[in-house]
C-alpha positions in Angstrom: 169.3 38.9 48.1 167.0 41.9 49.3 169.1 44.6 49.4 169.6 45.3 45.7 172.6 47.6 45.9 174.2 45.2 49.1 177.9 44.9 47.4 177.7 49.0 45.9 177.2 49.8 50.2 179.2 47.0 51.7 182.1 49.4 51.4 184.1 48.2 54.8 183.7 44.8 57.0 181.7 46.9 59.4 179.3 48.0 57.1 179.0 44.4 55.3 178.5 43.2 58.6 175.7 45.9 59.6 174.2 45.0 56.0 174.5 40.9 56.5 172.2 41.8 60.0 169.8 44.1 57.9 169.2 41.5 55.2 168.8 38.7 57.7 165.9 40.8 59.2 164.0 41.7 55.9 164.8 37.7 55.3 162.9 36.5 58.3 159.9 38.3 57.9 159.0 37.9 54.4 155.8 36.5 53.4 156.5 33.3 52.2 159.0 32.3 55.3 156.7 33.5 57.7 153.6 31.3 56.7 156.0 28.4 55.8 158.1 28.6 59.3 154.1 28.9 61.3 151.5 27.3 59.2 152.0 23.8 58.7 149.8 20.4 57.2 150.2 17.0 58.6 148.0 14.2 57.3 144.7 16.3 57.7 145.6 18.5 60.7 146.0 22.1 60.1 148.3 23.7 62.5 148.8 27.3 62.3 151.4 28.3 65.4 149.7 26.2 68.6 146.3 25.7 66.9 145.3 22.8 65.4 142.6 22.4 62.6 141.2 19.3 62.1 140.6 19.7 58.0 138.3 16.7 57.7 135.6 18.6 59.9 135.1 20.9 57.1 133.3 21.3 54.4 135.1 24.1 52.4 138.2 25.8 53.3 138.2 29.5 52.0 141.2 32.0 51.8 141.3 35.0 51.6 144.3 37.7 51.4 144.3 41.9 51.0 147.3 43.7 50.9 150.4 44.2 49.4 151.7 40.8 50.4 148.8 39.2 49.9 149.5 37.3 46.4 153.1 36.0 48.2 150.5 35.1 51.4 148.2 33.1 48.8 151.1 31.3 46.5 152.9 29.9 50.2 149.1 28.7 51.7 148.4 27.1 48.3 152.0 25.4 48.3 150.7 24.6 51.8 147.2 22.8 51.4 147.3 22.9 47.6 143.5 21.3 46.4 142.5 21.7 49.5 141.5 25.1 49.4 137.7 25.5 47.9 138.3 29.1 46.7 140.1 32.0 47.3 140.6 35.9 46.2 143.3 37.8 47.3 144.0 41.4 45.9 147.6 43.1 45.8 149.8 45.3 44.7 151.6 42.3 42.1 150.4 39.2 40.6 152.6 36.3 39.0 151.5 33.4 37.5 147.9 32.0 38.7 147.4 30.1 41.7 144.3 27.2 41.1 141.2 28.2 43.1 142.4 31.3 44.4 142.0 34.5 41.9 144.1 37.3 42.6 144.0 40.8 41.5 146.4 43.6 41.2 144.6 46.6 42.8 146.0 50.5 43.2 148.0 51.7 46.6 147.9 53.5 48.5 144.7 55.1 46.8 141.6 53.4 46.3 139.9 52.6 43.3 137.1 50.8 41.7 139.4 47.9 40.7 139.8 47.5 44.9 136.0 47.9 45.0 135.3 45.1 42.9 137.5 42.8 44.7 136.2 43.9 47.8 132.6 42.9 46.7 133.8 39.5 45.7 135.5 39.3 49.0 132.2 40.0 50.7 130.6 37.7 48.4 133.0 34.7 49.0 132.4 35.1 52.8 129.2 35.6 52.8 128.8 32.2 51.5 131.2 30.7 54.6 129.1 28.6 57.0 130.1 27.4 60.6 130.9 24.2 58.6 134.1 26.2 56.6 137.6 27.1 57.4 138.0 30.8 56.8 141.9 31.4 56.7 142.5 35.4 56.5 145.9 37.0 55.2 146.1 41.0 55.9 149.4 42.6 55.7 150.3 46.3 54.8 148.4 48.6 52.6 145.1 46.8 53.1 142.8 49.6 54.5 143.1 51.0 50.0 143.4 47.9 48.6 140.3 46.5 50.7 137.7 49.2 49.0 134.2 49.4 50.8 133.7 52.7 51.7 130.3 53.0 53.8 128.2 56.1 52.0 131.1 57.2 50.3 131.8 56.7 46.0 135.2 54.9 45.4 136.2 58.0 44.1 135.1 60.1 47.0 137.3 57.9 49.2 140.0 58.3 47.1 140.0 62.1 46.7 139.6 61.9 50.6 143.1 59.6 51.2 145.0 61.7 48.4 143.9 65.0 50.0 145.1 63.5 53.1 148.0 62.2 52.4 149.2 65.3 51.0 148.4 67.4 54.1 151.2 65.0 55.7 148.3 62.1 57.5 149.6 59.3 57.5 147.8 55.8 58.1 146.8 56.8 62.3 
């Protein structure tokens, strides 16, 4: 269950009912179901919603993932093409236990930091690499823009003293 404190609020029918609808809605867009219900393998066929991806035309299939859903985003794709996958980084706000040939990081949100940066470079790196021959598949959710770190002419530290100054005039992420 989602809502933590769902039996402590479900005080009348109504208000179970209003909850039951709320907690069906976080339900259907959380990481995992999402990928699970629109990305799916068959034989070596790829299909991710209406587009198909013929696997075997390949050479390397690389994934990466930034933001805070990023490690759920990386665990359902590996449960999805497993070995498949050549590599893979994703950076978040968790972790959990490792994922083969996808590393994963726990950066800092919703301030940058050097840990971000780092991951950011070896995000750079691992595309960099990526020919037309190789299946990039790219996971971005929430919270990406700090935990994605590659400020142009700026320190890691200038960025952040930047965001928190922001943020606590009242800016938010427009």
């Amino acid at each position: 269950m989602i809502i933590k404190n769902f039996d402590t609020l479900a005080t009348t029918p109504l208000r179970k009912d209003a909850l039951t609808i709320v907690e069906a809605g976080f339900e259907a867009i959380q990481t995992d179901f999402v990928i699970e219900a629109n990305i799916t393998l068959e034989n070596e066929t790829l299909t991710i919603l209406n587009e198909q991806y013929e696997l075997n035309a390949y050479d390397n299939i690389y994934v990466i993932a930034f933001g805070k859903s990023s490690f759920q985003a990386a665990q359902s794709i590996h449960s999805i093409l497993g070995d498949l996958i050549t590599k893979g980084f994703a950076i978040g706000v968790t972790g959990g236990d490792p994922i083969v040939n996808i590393t994963t990081i726990a950066g800092t949100h919703p301030s940058p930091s050097e840990i971000n940066h780092r991951a950011a470079q070896k995000i750079m790196q691992l595309l960099s690499d990526a020919t037309e021959n190789d299946l990039v598949l790219a996971f971005i959710s929430g919270g990406g823009s700090a935990l994605l770190a590659a400020p142009y002419q700026l320190s890691v530290d200038e960025q952040a003293s930047v965001t928190d100054t922001l943020m606590k005039l009242g800016a938010d992420i427009h």
